[in-house]
C-alpha positions, 0 to 999 in steps of 0.5 A: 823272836819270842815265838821262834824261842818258844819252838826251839824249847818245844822238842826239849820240853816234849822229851822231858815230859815224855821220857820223865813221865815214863821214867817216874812211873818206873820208879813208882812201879819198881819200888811198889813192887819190892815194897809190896812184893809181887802178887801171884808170882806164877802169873806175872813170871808168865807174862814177863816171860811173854813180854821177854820173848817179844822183845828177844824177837824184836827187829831193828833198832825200833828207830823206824817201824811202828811197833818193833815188838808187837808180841811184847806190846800184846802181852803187856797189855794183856797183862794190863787187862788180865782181871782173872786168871783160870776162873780166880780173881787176880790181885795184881795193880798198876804198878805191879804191872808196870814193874814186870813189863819193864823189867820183861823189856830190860831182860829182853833186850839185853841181846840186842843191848850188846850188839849195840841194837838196843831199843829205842827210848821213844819205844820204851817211854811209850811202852811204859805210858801206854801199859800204864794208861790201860792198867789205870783205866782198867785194874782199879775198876776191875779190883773194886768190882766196879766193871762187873756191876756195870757190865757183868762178865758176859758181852758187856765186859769184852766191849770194855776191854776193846773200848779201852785198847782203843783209847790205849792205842789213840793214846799211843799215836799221839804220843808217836805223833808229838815225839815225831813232830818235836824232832823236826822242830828247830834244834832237832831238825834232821833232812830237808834243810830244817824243815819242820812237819806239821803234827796233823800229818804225823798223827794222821799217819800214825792212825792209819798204821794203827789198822795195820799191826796196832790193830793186830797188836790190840786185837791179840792182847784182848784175845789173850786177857779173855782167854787167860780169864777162862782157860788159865796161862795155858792160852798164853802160847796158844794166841801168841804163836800167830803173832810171833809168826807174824812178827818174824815174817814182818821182820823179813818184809822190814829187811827186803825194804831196805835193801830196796830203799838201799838200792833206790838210793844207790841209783839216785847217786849214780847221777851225781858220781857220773857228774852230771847232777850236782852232790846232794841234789836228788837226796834234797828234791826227795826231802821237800817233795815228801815235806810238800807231800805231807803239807798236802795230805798225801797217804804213807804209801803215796808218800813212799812212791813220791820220795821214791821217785824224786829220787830217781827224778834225774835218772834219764840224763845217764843216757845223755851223751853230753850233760846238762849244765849243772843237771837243770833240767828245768830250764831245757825245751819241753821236748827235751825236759820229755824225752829225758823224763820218758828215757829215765822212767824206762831206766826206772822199770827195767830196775823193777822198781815199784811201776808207779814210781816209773810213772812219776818219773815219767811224767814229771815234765808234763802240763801240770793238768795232765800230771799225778800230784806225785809228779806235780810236787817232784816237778816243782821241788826239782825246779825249785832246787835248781833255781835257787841253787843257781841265783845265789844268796837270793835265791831261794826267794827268787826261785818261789817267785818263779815258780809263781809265775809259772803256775798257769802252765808248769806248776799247779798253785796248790804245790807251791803254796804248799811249797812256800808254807814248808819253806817258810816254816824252815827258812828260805836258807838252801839246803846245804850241799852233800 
């Protein structure tokens, strides 16, 4: 009981301790900078121009994609690390720093604001602790001469540079990661029946995205404070066109994505309004597989092709003349539980659908052994949702006990001890219906 208090406190706390210390560095940071006044005007308006512009060009609502903003998150960093601008020492601390970034994001953000596409808070409490955590690592050292005692100014002083974006960067995903990872806990849970997700996965994945735009994000904020150090703010548009290039091309990528997961979705319910599976049935299959998917270890793009085809799991029953009883397939012959599958991965490719989605489809009726692991884990949520859904307030039990019986022919023993550990983390309640 103590334990299940403890869990359900977790995302409160995590938020708190997120949103508050971002929120104290603020004010920390506004007030030093009206007490203090702003050192080198001209410099910091540049910057705060940066950061303004990347947040005008924003895409989303920053509530899904890794970094919403990468030519902002690049300029504030480079503020972050700027020690010399044109060959002059700057004088610029931490709190000056923080001040212009916020005050860049609000300017910038006001567009979105009043559309009422505002940016995140998880986005914004990073922002704010990552740009402080760099400016802290860096300004005092560079201001006191340390950094050129140490290193001097030649090699030395660019592999500091990119050691701290590293640590910049690490320090970012875990914070997405524990974000993340409170919002699943008990009280915030959204999806597959209040299943939490473990923050191993979550922080894993939030790594890998880091070798995608977070090392273009690093990799232009170190290019920008080196450069502004020699050749002066003139190298601000210079190396921040590429990335605000590619940041309206990721925003037209983000846009197609949708549309496909929109039409995905829209493929899935086809099932359920032509009444031969029930409500919710395939947008409850695609939540467990994905949460099995992670418990598993399974990659962002395996995730995507996994939920993706639990989805359209059931797609081949449209070429049913009479419908299955309450769409479980799992109980029907092998050779039919087949043919359906066979019928609703040719359905899957004539959409254009992504192939290695048709073949999850495809296969999901298979001999475990000659199956994908996507397939493994589609078949076993699948059954899983079935069972449970048809044996009553018992059901849930019962249903993982079947699956364990059958796992020396239909269900591989990894997927349903993976499947009992997401269960048993969000109760052995059904997943409520529509």
């Amino acid at each position: 009981m103590r334990a299940a208090r403890r869990a359900e406190r977790l995302p409160t706390a995590v938020t708190v301790l997120v949103y508050g210390s971002a929120g104290l560095l603020t004010l920390l940071g506004l007030g030093w900078t009206l007490w203090h006044g702003i050192a080198e005007g001209g410099i910091a308006l540049a910057f705060g121009g940066l950061v303004a512009v990347g947040e005008l060009a924003r895409w989303g609502t920053g509530g899904s994609d890794r970094e919403p903003a990468p030519l902002g998150a690049a300029g504030a960093l480079a503020y972050a690390l700027l020690g010399e601008a044109g060959g002059h020492t700057t004088h610029h601390g931490v709190f000056q720093v923080i001040a212009v970034v916020v005050g860049a994001a609000l300017v910038g953000a006001v567009p979105h604001v009043a559309l009422g596409k505002g940016p995140a808070l998880d986005h914004v409490a990073r922002r704010v602790l990552t740009v402080g955590f760099a400016a802290a690592c860096f300004q005092p050292l560079y201001n006191a001469g340390k950094l050129e005692e140490w290193v001097g100014q030649g090699p030395g002083f660019a592999a500091v540079i990119a050691a701290l974006l590293v640590l910049t960067a690490l320090c970012d995903a875990v914070l997405a990661a524990a974000m993340a990872h409170a919002r699943t806990l008990p009280h915030g849970l959204k999806g597959m029946g209040g299943t939490p997700i473990p923050f191993g996965p979550i922080l894993r994945d939030e790594l890998r995205a880091m070798l995608g735009i977070g090392s273009a994000v690093c990799a232009t904020g170190a290019v920008m404070a080196l450069a502004v150090a020699v050749a002066g703010l003139w190298a601000l548009p210079v190396f921040s066109l590429p990335l605000l290039l590619t940041q309206l091309s990721f925003g037209r990528y983000a846009a197609v994505r949708t549309t496909y997961r929109q039409t995905i979705t829209s493929l899935a319910r086809s099932t359920e309004i032509a009444g031969y599976t029930p409500q919710g049935h395939a947008r409850r299959v695609a939540a467990l597989s994905r949460a099995v998917g992670r418990e598993l270890g399974l990659s962002a793009p395996d995730l995507a092709v996994l939920e993706h085809a639990a989805l359209m799991h059931d797609i081949g029953q449209l070429s049913l003349v009479d419908p299955v009883p309450a769409g479980a397939t799992a109980a029907l012959p092998d050779a039919e539980q087949r043919r359906i599958a066979l019928l609703g991965g040719a359905v899957v490719r004539q959409t254009g659908v992504n192939g290695d989605v048709a073949v999850v489809v495809e296969r999901q009726a298979d001999p475990y052994r000659d199956q994908p692991l996507t397939a493994r884990i589609v078949r076993a949520a699948n059954a899983y949702d079935e069972m449970a859904r048809k044996e009553g307030p018992g059901g849930p039990l019962n249903a993982l006990e079947r699956l364990r019986l059958g796992t020396g022919r239909d269900y591989q023993p990894e997927v349903v001890e993976a499947l009992a550990r997401v269960l048993a983390r969000g109760g052995h309640s059904l997943p409520p219906v529509g």
